[in-house]
Phi, psi and omega in degrees: 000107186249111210283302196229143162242139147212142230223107171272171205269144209232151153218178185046233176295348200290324227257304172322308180304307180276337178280000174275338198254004168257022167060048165243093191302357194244143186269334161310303188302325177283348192268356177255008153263336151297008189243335149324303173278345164291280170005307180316133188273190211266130164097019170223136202224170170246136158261152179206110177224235170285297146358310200227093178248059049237022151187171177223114186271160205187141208264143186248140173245117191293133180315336170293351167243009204269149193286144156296117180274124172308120157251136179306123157259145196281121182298000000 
């Protein structure tokens, strides 16, 4: 039981298989979401949850770019 899926860019079958698995029922819709996940570029995902019905693609900001936070140190 997986709340939220996200799906980074797939081939071949991987990318059939999850476009089968966003809870999208019309076979246009599933083959213009398999075609997203081949597509996709490095840092972009399809996501799906309760939220996002039935999926939403969306940009990932890798933790390596994300800014550093300074942590206080206790005087």
């Amino acid at each position: 039981m997986v709340g939220t899926k996200v799906a980074l860019q797939l081939e071949g079958r991987d990318a059939e298989i999850m476009s089968e698995n966003l809870g999208v029922l019309a076979k246009y819709d599933r083959d213009i979401a398999r075609g997203l996940l081949l597509a996709q570029p490095p840092h972009r995902a399809l996501l799906r949850n309760n939220h996002y019905e039935p999926y939403a693609q969306v940009d990932v900001t890798p933790f390596f770019e994300k800014p550093s936070r300074a942590v206080a140190k206790m005087p």
